[in-house]
Backbone of each chain as nested JSON, in Angstrom:
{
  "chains": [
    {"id": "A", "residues": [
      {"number": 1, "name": "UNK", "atoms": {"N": [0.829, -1.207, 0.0], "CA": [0.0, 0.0, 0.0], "C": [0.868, 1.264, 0.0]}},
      {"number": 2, "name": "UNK", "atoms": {"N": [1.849, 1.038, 0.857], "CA": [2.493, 2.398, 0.918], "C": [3.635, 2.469, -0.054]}},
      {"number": 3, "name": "UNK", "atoms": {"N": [4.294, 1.536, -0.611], "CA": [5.217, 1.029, -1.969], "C": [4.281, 2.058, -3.149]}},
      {"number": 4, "name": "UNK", "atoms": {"N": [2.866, 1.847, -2.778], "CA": [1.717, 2.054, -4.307], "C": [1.877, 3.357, -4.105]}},
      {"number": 5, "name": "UNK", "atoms": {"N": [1.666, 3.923, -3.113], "CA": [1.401, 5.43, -2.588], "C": [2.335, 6.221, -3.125]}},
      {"number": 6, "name": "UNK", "atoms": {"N": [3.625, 5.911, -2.899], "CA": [5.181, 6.449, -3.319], "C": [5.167, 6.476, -4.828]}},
      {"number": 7, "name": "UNK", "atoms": {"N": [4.687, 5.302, -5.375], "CA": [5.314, 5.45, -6.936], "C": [4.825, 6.204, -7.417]}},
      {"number": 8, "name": "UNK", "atoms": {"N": [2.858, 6.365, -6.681], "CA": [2.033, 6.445, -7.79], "C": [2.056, 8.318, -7.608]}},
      {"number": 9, "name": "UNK", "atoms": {"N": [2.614, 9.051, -6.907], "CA": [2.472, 10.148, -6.564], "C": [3.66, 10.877, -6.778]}},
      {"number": 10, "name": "UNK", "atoms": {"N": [4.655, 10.022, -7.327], "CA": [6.034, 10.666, -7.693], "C": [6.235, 11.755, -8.652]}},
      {"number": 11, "name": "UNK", "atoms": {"N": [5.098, 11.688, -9.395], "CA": [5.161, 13.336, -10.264], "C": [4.851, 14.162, -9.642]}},
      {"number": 12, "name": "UNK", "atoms": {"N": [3.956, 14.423, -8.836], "CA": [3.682, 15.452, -7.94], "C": [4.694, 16.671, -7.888]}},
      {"number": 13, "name": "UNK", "atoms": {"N": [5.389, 16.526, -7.519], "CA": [6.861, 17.533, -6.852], "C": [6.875, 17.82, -8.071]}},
      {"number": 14, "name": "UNK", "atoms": {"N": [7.392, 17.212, -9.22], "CA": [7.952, 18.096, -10.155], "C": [6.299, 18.935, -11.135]}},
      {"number": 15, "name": "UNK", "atoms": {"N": [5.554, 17.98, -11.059], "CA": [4.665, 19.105, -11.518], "C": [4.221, 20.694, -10.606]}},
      {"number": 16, "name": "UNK", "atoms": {"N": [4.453, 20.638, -9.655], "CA": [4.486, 21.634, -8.372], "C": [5.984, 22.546, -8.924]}},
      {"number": 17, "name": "UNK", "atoms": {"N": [6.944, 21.677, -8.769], "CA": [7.531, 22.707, -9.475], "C": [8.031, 23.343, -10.573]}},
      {"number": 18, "name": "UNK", "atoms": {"N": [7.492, 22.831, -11.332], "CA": [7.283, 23.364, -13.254], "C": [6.294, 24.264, -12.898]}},
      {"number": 19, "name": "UNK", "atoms": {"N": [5.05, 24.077, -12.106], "CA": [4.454, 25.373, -12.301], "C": [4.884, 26.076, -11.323]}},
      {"number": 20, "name": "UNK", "atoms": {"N": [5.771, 26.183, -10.394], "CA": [5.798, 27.253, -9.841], "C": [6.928, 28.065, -10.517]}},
      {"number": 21, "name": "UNK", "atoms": {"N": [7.766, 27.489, -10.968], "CA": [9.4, 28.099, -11.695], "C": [8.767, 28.333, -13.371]}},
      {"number": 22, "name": "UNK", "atoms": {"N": [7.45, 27.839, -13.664], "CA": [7.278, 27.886, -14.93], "C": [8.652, 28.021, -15.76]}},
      {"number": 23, "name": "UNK", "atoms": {"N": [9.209, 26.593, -15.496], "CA": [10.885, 26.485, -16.151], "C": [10.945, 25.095, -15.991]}},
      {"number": 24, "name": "UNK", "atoms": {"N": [11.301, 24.59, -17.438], "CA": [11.345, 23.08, -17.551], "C": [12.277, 22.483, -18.562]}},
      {"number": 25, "name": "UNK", "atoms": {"N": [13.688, 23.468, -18.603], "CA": [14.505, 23.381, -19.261], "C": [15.49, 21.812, -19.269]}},
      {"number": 26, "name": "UNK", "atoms": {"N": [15.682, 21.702, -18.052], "CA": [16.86, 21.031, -17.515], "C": [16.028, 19.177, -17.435]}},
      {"number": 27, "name": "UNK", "atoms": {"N": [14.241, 19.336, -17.502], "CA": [13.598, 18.596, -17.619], "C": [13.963, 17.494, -18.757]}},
      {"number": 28, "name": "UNK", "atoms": {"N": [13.857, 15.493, -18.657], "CA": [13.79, 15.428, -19.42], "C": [12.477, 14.621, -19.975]}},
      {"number": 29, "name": "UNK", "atoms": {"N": [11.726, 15.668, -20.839], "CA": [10.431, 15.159, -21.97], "C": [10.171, 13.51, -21.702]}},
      {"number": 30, "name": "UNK", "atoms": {"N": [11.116, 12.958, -22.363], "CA": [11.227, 11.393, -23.036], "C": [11.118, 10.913, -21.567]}},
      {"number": 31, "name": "UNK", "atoms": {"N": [11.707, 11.072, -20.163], "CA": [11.336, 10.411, -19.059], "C": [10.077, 10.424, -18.856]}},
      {"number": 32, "name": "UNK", "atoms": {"N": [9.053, 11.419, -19.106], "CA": [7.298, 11.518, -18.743], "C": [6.656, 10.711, -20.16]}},
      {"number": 33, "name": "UNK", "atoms": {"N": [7.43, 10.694, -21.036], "CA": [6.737, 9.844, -21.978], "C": [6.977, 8.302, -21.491]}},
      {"number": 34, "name": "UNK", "atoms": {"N": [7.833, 8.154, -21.525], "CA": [8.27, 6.932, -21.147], "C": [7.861, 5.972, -20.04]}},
      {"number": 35, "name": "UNK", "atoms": {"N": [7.624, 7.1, -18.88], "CA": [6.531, 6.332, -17.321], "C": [5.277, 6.275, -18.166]}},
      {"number": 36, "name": "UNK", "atoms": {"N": [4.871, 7.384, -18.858], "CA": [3.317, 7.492, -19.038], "C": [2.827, 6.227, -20.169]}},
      {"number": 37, "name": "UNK", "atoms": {"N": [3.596, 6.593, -21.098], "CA": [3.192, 4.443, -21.54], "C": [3.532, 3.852, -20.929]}},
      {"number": 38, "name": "UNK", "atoms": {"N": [4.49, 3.542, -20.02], "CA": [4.393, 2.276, -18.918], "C": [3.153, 2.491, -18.071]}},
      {"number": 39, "name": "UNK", "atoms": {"N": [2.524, 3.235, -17.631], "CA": [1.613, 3.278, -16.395], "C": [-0.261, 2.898, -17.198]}},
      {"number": 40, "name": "UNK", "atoms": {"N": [0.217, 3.742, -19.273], "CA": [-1.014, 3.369, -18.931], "C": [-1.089, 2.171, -20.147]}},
      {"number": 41, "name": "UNK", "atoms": {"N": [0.125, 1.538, -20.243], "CA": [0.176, -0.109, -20.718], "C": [-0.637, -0.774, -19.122]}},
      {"number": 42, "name": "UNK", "atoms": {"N": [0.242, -0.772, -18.321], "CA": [-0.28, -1.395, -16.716], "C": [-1.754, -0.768, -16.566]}},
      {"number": 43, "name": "UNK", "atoms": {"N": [-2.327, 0.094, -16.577], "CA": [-3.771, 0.38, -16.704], "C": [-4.331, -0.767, -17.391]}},
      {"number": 44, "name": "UNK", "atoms": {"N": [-4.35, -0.727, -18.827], "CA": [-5.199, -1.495, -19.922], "C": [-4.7, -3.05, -19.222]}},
      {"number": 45, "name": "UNK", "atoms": {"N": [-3.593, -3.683, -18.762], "CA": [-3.376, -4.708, -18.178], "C": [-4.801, -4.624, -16.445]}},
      {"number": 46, "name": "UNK", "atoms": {"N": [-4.858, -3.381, -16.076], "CA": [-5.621, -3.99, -15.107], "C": [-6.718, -3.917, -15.501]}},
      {"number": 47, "name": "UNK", "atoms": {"N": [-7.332, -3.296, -16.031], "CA": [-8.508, -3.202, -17.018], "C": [-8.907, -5.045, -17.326]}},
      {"number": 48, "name": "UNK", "atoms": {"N": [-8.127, -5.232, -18.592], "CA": [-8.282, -6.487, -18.87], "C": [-8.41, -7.808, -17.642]}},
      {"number": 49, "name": "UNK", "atoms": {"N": [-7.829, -7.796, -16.228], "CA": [-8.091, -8.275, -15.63], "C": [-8.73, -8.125, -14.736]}},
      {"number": 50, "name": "UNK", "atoms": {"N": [-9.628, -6.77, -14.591], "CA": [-10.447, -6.167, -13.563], "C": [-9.901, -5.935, -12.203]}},
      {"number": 51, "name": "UNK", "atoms": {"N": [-8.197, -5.755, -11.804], "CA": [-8.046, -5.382, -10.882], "C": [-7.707, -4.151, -10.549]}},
      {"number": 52, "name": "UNK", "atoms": {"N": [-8.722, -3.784, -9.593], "CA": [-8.978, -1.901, -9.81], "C": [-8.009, -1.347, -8.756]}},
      {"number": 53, "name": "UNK", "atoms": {"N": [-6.832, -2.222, -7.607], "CA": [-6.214, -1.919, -7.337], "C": [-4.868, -1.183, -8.441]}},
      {"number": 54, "name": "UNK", "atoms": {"N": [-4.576, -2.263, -9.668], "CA": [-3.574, -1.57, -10.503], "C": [-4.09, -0.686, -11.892]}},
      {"number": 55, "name": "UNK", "atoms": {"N": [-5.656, -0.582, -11.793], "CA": [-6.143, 0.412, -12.456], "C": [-6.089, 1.539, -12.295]}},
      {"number": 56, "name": "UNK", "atoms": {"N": [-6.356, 2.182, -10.538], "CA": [-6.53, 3.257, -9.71], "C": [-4.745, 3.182, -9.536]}},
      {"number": 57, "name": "UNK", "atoms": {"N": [-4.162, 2.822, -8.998], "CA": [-2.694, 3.601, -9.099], "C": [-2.27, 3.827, -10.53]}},
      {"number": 58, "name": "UNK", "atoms": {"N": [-2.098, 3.079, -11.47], "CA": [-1.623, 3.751, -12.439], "C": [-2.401, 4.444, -13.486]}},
      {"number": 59, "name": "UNK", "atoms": {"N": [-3.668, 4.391, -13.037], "CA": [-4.862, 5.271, -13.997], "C": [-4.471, 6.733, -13.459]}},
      {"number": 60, "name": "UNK", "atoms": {"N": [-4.36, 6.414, -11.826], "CA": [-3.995, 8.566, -11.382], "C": [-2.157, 8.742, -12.016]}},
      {"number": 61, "name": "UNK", "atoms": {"N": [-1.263, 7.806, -12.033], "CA": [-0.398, 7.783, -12.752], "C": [-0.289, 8.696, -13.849]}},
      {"number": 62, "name": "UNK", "atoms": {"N": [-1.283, 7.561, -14.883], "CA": [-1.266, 8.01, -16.057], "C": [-1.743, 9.863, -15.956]}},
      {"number": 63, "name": "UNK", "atoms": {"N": [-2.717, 10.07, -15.243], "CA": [-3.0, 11.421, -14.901], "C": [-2.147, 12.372, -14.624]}},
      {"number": 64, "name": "UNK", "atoms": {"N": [-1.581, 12.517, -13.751], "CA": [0.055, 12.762, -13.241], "C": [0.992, 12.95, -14.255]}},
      {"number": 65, "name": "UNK", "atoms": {"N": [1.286, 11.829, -15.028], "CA": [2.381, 12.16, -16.053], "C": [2.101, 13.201, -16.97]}},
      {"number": 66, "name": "UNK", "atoms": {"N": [0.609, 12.763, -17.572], "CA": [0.029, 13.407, -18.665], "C": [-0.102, 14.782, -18.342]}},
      {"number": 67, "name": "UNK", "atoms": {"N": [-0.438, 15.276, -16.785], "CA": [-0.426, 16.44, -16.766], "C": [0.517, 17.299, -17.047]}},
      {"number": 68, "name": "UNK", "atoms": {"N": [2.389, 16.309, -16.568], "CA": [3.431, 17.077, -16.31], "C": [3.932, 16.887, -17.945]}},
      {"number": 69, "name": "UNK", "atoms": {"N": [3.252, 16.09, -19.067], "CA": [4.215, 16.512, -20.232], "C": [3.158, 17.221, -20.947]}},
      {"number": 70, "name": "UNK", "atoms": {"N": [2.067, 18.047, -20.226], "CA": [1.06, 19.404, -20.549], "C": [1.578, 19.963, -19.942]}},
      {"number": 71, "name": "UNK", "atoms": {"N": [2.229, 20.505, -18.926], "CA": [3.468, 21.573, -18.324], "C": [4.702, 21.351, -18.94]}},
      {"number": 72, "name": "UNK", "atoms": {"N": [5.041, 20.811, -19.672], "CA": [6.493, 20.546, -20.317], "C": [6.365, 21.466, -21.658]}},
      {"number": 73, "name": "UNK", "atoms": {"N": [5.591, 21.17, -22.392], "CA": [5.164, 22.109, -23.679], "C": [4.664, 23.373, -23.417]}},
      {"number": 74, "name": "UNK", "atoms": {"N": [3.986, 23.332, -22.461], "CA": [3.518, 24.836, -21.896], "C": [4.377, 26.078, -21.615]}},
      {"number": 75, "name": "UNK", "atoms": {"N": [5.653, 25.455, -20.701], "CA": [6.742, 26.028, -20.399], "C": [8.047, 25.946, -20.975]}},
      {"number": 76, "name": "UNK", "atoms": {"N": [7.943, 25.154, -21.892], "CA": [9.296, 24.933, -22.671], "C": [9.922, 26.124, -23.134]}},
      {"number": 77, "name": "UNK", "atoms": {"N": [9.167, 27.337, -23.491], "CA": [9.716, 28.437, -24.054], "C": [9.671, 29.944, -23.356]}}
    ]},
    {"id": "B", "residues": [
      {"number": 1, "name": "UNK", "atoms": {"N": [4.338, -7.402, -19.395], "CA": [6.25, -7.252, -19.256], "C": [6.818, -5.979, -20.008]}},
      {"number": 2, "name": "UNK", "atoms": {"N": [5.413, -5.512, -21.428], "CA": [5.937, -3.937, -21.968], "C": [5.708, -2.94, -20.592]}},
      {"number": 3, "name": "UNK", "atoms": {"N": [4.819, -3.08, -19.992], "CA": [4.463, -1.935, -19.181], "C": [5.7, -1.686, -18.217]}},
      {"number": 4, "name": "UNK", "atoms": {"N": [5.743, -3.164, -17.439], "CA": [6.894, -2.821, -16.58], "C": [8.184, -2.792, -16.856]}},
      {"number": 5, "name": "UNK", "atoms": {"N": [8.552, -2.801, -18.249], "CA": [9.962, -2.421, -18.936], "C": [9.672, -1.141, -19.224]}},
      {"number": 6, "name": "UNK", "atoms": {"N": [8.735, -0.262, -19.656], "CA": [8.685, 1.061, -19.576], "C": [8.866, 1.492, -18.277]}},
      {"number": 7, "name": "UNK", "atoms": {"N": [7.954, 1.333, -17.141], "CA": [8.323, 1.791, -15.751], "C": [9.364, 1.718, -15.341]}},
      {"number": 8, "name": "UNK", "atoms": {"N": [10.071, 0.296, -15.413], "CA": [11.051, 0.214, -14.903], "C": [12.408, 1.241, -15.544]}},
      {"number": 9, "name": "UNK", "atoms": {"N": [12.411, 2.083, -16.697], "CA": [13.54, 2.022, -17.402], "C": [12.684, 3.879, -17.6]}},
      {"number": 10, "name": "UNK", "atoms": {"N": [12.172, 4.109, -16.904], "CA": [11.951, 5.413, -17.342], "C": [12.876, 6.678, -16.378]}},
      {"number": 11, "name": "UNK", "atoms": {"N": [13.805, 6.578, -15.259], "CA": [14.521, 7.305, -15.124], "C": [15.695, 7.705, -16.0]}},
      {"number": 12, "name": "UNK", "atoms": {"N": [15.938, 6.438, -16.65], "CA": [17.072, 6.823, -17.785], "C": [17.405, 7.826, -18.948]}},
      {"number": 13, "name": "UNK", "atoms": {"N": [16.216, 7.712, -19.485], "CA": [16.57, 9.366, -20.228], "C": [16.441, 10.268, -19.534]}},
      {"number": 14, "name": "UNK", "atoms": {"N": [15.993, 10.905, -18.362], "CA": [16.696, 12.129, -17.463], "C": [17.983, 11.702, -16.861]}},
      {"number": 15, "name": "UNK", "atoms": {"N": [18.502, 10.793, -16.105], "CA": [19.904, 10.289, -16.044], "C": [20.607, 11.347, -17.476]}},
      {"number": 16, "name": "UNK", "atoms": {"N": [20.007, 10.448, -18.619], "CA": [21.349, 10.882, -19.643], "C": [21.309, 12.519, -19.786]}},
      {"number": 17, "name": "UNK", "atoms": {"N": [20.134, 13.181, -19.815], "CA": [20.074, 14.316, -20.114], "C": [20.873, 14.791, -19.082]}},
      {"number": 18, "name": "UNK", "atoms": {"N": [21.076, 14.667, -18.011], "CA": [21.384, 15.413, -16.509], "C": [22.952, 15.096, -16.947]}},
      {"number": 19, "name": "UNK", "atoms": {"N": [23.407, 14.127, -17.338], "CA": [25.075, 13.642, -17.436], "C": [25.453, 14.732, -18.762]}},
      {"number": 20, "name": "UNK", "atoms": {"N": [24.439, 14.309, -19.906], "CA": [25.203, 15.529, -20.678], "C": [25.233, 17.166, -20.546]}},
      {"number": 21, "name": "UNK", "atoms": {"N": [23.844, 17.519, -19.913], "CA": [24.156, 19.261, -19.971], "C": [24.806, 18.985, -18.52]}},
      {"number": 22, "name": "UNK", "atoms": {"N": [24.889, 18.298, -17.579], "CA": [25.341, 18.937, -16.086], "C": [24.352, 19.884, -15.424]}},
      {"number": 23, "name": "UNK", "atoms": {"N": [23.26, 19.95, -15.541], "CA": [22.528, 20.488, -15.23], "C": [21.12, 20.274, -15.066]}},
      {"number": 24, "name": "UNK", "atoms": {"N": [20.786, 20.646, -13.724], "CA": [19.511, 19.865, -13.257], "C": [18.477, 20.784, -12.458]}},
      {"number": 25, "name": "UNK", "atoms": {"N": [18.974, 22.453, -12.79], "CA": [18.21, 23.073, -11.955], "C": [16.508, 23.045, -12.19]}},
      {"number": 26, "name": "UNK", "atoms": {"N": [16.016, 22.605, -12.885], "CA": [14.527, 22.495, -13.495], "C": [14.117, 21.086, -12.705]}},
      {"number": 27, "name": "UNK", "atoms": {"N": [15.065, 19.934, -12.469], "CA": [14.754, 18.93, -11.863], "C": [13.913, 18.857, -10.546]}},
      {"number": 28, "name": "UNK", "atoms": {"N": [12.985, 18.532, -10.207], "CA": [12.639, 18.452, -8.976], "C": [13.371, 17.25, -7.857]}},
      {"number": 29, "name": "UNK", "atoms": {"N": [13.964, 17.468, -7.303], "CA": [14.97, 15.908, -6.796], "C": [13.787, 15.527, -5.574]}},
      {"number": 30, "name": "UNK", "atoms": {"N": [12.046, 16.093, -5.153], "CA": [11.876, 15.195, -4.494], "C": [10.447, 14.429, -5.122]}},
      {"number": 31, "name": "UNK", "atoms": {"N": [10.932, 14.432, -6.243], "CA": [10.381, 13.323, -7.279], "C": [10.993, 11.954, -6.94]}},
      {"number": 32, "name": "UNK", "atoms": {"N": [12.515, 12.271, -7.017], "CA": [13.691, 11.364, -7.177], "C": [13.445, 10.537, -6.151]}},
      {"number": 33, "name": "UNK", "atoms": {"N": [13.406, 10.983, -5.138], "CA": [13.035, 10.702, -3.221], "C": [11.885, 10.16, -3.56]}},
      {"number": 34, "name": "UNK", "atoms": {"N": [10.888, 10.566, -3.708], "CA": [9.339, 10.009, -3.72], "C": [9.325, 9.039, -4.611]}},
      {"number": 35, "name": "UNK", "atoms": {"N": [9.563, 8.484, -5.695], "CA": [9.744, 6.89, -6.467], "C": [11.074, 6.479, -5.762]}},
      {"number": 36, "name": "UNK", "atoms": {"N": [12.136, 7.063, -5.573], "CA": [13.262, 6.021, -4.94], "C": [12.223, 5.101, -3.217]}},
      {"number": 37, "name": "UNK", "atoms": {"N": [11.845, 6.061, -2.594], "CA": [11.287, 5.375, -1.516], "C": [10.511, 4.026, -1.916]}},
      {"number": 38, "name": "UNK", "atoms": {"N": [9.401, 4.654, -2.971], "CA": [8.485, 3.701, -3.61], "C": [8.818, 2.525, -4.008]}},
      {"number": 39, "name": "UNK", "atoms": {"N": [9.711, 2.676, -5.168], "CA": [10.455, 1.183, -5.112], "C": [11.278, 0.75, -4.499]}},
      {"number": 40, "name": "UNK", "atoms": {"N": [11.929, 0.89, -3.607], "CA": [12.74, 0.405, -2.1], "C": [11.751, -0.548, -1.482]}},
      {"number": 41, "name": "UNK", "atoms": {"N": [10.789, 0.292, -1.422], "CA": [9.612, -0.419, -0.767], "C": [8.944, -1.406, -1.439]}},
      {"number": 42, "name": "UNK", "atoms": {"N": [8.51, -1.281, -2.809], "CA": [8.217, -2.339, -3.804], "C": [9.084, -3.368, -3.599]}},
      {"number": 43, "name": "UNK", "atoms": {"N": [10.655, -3.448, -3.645], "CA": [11.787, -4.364, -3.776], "C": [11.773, -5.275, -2.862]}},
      {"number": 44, "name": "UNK", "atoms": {"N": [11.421, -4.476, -1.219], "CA": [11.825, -5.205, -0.073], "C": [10.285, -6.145, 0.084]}},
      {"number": 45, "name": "UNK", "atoms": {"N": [8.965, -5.515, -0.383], "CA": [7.77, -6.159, -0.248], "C": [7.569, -7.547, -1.398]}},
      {"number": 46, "name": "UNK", "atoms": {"N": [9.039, -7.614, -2.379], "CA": [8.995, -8.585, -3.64], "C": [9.964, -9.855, -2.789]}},
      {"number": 47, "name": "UNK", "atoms": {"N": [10.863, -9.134, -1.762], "CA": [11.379, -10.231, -1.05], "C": [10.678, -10.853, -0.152]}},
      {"number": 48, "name": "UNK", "atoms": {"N": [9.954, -10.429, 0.539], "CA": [9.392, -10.589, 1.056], "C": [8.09, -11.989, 0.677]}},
      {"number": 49, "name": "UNK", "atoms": {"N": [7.929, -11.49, -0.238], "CA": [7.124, -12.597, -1.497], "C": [8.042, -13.527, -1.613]}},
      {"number": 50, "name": "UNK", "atoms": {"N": [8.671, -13.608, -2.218], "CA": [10.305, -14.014, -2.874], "C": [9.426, -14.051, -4.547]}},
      {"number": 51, "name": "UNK", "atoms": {"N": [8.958, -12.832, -4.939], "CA": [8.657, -12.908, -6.356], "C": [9.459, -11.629, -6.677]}},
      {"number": 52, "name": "UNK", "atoms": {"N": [10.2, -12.486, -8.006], "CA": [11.502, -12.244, -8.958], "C": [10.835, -11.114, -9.705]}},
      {"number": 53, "name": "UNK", "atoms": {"N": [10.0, -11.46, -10.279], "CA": [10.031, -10.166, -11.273], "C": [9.068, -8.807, -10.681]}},
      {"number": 54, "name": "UNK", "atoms": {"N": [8.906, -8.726, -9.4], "CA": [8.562, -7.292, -8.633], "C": [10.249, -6.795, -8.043]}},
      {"number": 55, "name": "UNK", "atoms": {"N": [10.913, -8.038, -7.58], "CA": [12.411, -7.821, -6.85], "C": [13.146, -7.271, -8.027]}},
      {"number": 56, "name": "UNK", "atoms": {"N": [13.465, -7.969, -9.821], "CA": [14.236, -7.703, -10.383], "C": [13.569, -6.056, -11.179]}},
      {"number": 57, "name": "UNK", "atoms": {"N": [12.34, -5.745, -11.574], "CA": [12.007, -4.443, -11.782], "C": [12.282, -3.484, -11.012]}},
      {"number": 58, "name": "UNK", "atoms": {"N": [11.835, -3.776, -10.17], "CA": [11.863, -2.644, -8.756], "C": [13.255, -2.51, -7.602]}},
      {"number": 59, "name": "UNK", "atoms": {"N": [14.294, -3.27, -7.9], "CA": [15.602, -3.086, -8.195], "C": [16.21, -2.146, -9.05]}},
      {"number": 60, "name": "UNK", "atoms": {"N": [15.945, -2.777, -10.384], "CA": [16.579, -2.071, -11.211], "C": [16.044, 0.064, -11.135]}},
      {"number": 61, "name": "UNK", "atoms": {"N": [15.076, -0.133, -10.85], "CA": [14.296, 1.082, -10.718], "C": [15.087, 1.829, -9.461]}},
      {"number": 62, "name": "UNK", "atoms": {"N": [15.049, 1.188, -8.165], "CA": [15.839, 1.422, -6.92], "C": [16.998, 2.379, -7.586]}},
      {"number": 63, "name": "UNK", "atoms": {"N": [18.09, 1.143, -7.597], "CA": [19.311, 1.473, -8.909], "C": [19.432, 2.954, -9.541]}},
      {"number": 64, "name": "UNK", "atoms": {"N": [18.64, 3.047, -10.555], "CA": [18.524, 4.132, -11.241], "C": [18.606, 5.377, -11.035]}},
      {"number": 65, "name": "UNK", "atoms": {"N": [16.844, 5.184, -9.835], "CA": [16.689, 6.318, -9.502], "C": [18.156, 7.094, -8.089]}},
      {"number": 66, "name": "UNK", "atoms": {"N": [18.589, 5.885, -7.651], "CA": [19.809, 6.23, -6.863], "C": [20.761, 6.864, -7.504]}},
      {"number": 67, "name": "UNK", "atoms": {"N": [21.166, 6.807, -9.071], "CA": [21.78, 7.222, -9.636], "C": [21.571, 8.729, -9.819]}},
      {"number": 68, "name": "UNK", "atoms": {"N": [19.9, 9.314, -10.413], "CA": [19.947, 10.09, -10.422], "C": [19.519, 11.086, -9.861]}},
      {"number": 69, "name": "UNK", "atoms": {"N": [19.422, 10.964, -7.903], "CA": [20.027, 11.374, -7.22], "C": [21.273, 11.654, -6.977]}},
      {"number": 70, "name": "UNK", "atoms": {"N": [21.755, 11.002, -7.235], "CA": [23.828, 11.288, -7.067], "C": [23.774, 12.166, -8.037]}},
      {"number": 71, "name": "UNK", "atoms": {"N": [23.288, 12.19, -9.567], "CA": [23.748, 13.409, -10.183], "C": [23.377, 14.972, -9.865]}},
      {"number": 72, "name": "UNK", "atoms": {"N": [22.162, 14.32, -9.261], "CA": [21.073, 15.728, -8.313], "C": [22.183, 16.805, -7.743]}},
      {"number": 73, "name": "UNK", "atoms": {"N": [22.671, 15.923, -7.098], "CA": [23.806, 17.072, -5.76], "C": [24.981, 16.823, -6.618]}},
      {"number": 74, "name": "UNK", "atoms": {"N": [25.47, 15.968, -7.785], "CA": [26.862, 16.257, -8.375], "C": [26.813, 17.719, -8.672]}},
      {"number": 75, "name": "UNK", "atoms": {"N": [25.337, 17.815, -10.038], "CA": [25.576, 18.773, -10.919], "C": [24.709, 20.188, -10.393]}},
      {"number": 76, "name": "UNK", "atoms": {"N": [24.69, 19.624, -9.261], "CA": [23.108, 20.782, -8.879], "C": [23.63, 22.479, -8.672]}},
      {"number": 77, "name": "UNK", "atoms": {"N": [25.407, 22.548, -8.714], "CA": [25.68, 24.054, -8.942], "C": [26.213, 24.625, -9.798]}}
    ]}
  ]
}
């Protein structure tokens, strides 16, 4: 539970601070692409097996990432 | 096994980006902290199991993200 808690909330901080520095230079892109198809490959995997424990962590995942590579383009310039 | 080869392998392109510019001020390092805990905790809860492929992902992830912490405070001035 608390392993799930940690992973699944690990964008947090940096989306907190992309928008607060609105600066995402040093950021790298291809790392938020890269979790965000892993999290929401593991979604459609819990999907297909109906377990809504690995739906709900990596469904807010997928949320999370997706938000921070919509702050990545936002602030890139 | 795609999903968790994406998860597992998604600190690496910020690793490389951070090694080539030296620079990480855009980084949030308690991202780094918040999934390093996560999978520490994943790793030790896979021994705990004694199941291999939560221990060998969430290792390698451990690993990584330890790495790029160390570059956090190498390159962070």
């Amino acid at each position: 539970m608390l392993a799930g808690f940690f992973t699944t909330l690990g964008a947090l901080p940096q989306i907190i601070k992309a928008y607060r520095s609105k600066s995402v230079g040093d950021v790298s892109i291809y790392m938020f692409y890269t979790i965000w198809v892993g999290v929401l490959l593991w979604t459609v995997y819990g999907i297909l097996k109906m377990d809504w424990p690995i739906i709900i962590t990596n469904g807010i995942s997928t949320f999370l990432n997706g938000i921070m590579i919509y702050f990545y383009y936002k602030y890139k310039n």
